[in-house]
C-alpha positions in Angstrom: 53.4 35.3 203.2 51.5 38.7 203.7 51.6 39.0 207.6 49.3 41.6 209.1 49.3 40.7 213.0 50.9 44.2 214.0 50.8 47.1 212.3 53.9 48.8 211.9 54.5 52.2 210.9 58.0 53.2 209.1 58.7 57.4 210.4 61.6 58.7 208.9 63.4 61.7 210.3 66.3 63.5 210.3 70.0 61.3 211.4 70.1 61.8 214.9 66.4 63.3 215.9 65.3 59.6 216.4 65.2 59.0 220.0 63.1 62.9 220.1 60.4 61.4 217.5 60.0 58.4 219.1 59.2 60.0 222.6 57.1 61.9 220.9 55.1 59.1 219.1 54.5 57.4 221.7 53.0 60.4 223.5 50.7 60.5 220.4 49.6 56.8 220.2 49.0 56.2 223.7 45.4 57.0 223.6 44.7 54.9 220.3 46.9 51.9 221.7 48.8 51.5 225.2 51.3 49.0 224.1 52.7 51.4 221.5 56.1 50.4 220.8 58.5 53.0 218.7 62.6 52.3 217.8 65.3 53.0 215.9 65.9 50.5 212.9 69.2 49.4 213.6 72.1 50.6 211.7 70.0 53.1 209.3 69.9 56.1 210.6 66.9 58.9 210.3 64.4 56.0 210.4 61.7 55.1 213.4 59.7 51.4 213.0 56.6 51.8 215.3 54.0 48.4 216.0 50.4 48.8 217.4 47.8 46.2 217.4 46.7 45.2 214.0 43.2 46.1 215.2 44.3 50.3 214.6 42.7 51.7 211.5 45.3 53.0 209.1 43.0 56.0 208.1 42.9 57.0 211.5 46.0 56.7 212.3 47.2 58.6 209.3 44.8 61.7 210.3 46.3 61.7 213.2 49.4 62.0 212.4 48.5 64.8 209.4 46.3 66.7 212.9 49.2 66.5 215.1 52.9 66.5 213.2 55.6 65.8 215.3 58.8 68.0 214.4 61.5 66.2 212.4 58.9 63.6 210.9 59.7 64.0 207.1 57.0 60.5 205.7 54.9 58.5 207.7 54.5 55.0 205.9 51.6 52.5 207.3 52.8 48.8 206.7 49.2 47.3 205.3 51.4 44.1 204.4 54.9 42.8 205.0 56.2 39.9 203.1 60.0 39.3 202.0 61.9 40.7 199.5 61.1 38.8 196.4 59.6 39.7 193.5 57.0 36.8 193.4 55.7 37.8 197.2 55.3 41.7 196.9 53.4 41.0 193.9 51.2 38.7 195.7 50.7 41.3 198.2 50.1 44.1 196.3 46.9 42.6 194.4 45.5 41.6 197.6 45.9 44.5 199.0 44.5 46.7 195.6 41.7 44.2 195.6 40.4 45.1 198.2 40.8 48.8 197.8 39.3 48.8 194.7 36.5 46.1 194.6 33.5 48.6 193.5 35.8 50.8 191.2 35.0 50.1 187.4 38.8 51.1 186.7 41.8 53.0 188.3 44.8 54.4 187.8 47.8 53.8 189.7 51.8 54.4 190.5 54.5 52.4 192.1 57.6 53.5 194.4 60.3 51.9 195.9 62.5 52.9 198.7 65.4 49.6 199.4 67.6 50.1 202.3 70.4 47.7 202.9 69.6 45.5 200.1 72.3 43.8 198.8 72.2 41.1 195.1 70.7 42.9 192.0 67.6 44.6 193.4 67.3 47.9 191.7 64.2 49.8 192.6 63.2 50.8 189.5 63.0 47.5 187.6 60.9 46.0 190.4 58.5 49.3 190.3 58.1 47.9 186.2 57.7 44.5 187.4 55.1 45.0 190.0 53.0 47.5 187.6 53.5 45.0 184.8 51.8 42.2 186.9 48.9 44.6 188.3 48.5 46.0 184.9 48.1 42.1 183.8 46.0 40.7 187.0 43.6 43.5 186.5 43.5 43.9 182.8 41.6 46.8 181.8 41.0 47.9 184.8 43.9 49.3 185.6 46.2 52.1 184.2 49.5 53.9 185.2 49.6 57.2 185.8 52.6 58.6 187.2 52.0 62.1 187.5 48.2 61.7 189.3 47.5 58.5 190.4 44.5 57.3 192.1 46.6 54.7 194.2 50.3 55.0 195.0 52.0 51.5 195.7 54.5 52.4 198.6 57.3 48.9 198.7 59.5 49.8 201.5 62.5 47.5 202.3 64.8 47.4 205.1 67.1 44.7 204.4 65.0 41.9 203.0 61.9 42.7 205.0 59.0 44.7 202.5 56.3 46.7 204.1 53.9 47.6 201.1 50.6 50.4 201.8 48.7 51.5 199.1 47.8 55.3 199.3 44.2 56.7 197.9 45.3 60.1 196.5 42.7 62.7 195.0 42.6 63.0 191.5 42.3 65.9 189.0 38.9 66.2 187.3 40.4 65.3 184.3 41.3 61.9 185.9 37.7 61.2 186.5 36.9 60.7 182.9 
């Protein structure tokens, strides 16, 4: 269901600056893992898929890529879990992965985002952001609360075609959030 065995790393860029970023991101992750492997996703353009070893720490990686920008690299989205696209799984997915995040956290706050490319059926990205905060709003109870405009965790679900790659982002919050 929720497959970690290689970390892949969704870049997106500017249509037609692909084969550039990828030369260049491989230049960048060679020291960090030697079988870096960097593409085009096929038939979307402006988007990169890069896989390392699952073993690369997402943190790190991240800094890296905020220390060293490569030109043309507009969002740089870590794949913590991949699962299919249905509603059930992502779910799943997302509570492990805000379980772990926030196992010594009396509460938190959180917001959801979707990006779908080349989904077809009745998948709108809005009414699966509801869904997915309803059920982490339910699995954690009071625990948990959106916030939308300052979030301690922002729920990235990316899809490209029925594929999902999900990260969870720990975002600084206001000192008003701390209350």
């Amino acid at each position: 269901m929720c497959s970690a065995k290689i970390l892949r790393v969704l870049l997106t860029t500017k249509p037609g600056k692909e084969v550039r970023v990828i030369r260049d991101v491989r230049d960048l992750l060679f020291t960090i893992d030697r079988s870096v492997r960097a593409s085009k996703v096929p038939n979307l353009a402006g988007l990169v898929l890069v896989e390392l070893h699952a073993d690369v720490n997402v943190d790190d990686l991240l800094e890296r890529f905020r220390k060293y920008p490569i030109p043309g690299v507009f969002r740089v989205v870590p794949f913590e879990r991949e699962c299919r696209l249905q509603v059930d799984e992502i779910s799943q997915c997302v509570i492990s992965l805000l379980e772990e995040k926030t196992r010594d956290l009396p509460h938190f706050t959180f917001a959801v985002r979707c990006t779908f490319r080349k989904v077809g059926g009745d998948f709108r990205e809005e009414d699966v952001e509801r869904e997915i905060g309803a059920r982490v709003l339910q699995h954690f109870r009071n625990k948990a609360k959106v916030n939308l405009s300052n979030p301690m965790y922002v729920i990235y679900i990316e899809s490209i075609g029925e594929q999902v790659g999900i990260f969870v982002e720990r975002r600084k919050v206001s000192d008003n959030e701390r209350q």
